[in-house]
N, C-alpha and C positions, 0 to 999 in steps of 0.2 A: 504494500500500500504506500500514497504518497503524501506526504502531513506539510502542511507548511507551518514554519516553526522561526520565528523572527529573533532576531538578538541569539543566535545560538550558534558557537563553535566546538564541534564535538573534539578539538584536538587542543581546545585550550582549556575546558574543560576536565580533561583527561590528564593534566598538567597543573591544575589549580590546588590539586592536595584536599579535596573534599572528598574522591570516591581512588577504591585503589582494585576495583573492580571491571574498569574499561580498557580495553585494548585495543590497540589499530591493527586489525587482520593482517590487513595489504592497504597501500595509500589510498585514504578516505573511506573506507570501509571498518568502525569499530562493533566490536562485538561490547555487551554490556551483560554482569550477572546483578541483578539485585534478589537480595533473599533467594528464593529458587528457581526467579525464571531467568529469559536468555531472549534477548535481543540483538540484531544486526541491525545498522542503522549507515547511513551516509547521504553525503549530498547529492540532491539528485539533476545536478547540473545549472539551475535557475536559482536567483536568491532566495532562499528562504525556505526552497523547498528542500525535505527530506525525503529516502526512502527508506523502508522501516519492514523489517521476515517477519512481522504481528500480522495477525487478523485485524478490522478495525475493532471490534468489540473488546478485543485487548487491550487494543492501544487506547481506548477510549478510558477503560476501565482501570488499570493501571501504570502507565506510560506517559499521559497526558499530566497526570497527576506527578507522577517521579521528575518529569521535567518541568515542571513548575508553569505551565503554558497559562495558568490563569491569570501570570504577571504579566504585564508591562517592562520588563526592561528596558523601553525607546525612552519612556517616560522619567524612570530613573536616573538615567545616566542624566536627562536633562535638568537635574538638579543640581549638579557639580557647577562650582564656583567658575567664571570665568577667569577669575584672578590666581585661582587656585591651581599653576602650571604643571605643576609636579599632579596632581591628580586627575589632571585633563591627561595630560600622558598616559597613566596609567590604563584608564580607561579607551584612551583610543587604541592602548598596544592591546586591553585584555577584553574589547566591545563583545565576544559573543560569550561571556560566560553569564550563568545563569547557575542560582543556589538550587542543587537536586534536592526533591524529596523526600531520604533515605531512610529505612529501617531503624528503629530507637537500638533495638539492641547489636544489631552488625556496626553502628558508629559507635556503640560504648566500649566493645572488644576493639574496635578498629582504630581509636582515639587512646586508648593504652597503649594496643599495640604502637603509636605512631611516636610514643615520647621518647627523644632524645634518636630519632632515628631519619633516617632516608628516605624518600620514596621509592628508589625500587629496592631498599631492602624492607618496608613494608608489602610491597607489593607480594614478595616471596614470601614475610611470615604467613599473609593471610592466606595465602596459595596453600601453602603447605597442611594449616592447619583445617582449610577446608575439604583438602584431599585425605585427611587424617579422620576426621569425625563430622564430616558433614554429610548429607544425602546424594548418593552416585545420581547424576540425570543424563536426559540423552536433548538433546538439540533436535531443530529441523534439518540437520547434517547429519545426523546418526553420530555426531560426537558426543563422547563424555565429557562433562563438568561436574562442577560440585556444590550442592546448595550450602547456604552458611550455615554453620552448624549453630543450634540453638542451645539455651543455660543447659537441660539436664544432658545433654553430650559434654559440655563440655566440664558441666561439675563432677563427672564420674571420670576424668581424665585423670592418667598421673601425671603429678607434676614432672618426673623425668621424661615422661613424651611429649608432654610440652614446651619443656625446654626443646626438646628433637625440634619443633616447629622455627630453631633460630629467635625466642622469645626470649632469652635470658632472665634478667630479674622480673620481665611481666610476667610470666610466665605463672609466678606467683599469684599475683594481681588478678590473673584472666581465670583463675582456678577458685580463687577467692570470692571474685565476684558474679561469676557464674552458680556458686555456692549457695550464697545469699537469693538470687533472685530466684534458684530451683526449687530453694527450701522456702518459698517465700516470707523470708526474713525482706527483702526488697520487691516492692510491686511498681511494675513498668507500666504500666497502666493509667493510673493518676496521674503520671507525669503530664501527659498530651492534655490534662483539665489547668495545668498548671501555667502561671504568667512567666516570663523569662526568671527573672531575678528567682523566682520559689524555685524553679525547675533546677538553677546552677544551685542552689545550695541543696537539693535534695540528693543530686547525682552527685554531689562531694561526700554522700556517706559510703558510697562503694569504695572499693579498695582499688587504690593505684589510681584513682581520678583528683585531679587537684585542679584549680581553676582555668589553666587554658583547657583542658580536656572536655570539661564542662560545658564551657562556653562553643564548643566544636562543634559537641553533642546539640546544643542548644539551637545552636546555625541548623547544621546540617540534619538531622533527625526531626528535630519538634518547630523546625523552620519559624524560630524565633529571629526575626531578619534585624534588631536592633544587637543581635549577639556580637560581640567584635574579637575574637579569640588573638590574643598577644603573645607570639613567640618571638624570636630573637630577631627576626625581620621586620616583624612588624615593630619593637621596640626601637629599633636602631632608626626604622622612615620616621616615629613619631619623634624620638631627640632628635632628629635632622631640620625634619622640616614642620614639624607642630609643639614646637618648644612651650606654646600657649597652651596647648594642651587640643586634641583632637575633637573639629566643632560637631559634635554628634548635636546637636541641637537641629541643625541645618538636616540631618540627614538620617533626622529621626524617621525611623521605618525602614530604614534603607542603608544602617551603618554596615550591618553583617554583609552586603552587596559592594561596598568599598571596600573593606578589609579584604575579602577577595580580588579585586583588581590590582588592588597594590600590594599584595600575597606574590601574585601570577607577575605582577610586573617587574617584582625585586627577585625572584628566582629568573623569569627571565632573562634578566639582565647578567644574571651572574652567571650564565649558561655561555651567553653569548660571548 
């Protein structure tokens, strides 16, 4: 089928560190796993347009939804300061990305998994650990993948095979917190009823989540779009260039949609 799908680059996306689930087959051709199913998507020549290996009743029903198509992104980005150089940049290098709407518990394993690390060395832990305890599936290729493995797989793991996963010290964390939510000691649930600010202090009672992780979660799962997650890149543009302090006032609704641009723009840059 063919979706037109505005504001959206499937390869900057795949680069923005929100999903470690997408791949580029062959150029312009990515495959996508969310939760258990399996997607092929690419440009289908014209702006805007997509083509997409879903039925449309799928793509209506959960695709439409994962890509956030209810937003506006033209509109967004038209809020950015004219004065504000450095994040008119950013946004022009990073225009087609757009915040996915992904699973609360694959971003809670997958936001551990991501502290103090890589992307393509997360890319391999979550690989691993989904080829370890997740659910075998087949594609409309007849290939195997693997669905993400959910709390009670992964709270009856040992921790020595999850270390095997290349997890080191999370390894702990992901066993720990898996624990809690099997045994429900922690309900995922409530969260999605919850305002941003309740949701980051709630998801800091698991183990191994500390406030950028939260805040991730908070983006990228419960698509809380004022969430603004601060690692060492985003810390280093805000002493750069917002000494005043970062004008979320201006960009309320819409700060977690910049923090991704100038995520994407400052890894870029250091790529290049």
């Amino acid at each position: 089928m063919q979706i037109q799908i505005p504001d959206m680059d499937l390869q900057q996306i795949a680069a923005s560190g929100q999903c470690f689930r997408m791949e580029e087959r062959e150029p312009g051709l990515f495959s996508v796993i969310a939760g258990s199913r399996y997607l092929e998507i690419r440009p289908a020549g014209q702006a805007a347009l997509f083509e997409c290996s879903c039925e449309p009743e799928e793509f209506e029903i959960v695709w439409r939804h994962y890509f956030d198509l209810e937003t506006d992104y033209g509109k967004i980005k038209e809020k950015v300061s004219k004065r504000d150089r450095y994040l008119q940049q950013a946004v022009e290098l990073g225009w087609g990305i757009r915040i996915l709407r992904q699973d609360l518990w694959e971003m809670i394993i997958t936001f551990i998994i991501s502290q103090q690390n890589n992307i393509p060395r997360i890319k391999r832990c979550i690989r691993l650990l989904c080829e370890r305890y997740g659910e075998k599936m087949t594609n409309f290729r007849q290939e195997t993948y693997y669905a993400f493995p959910g709390p009670e797989a992964l709270a009856l793991a040992e921790l020595e095979e999850l270390r095997g996963c290349n997890l080191g010290y999370r390894a702990r964390y992901i066993q720990e917190t898996a624990r809690m939510v099997a045994e429900g000691r922690f309900s995922l649930g409530p969260l999605y009823r919850m305002k941003h600010e309740e949701a980051r202090e709630e998801l800091l009672k698991l183990r191994g989540v500390g406030v950028k992780v939260a805040e991730c979660v908070c983006l990228f799962a419960l698509h809380h779009i004022d969430a603004f997650p601060v690692d060492t890149h985003i810390a280093q543009v805000l002493e750069q260039h917002y000494p005043k302090g970062f004008p979320f006032r201006r960009y309320r609704g819409a700060a977690g949609v910049m923090q991704q641009y100038i995520f994407f723009y400052e890894v870029s840059r250091k790529i290049r």
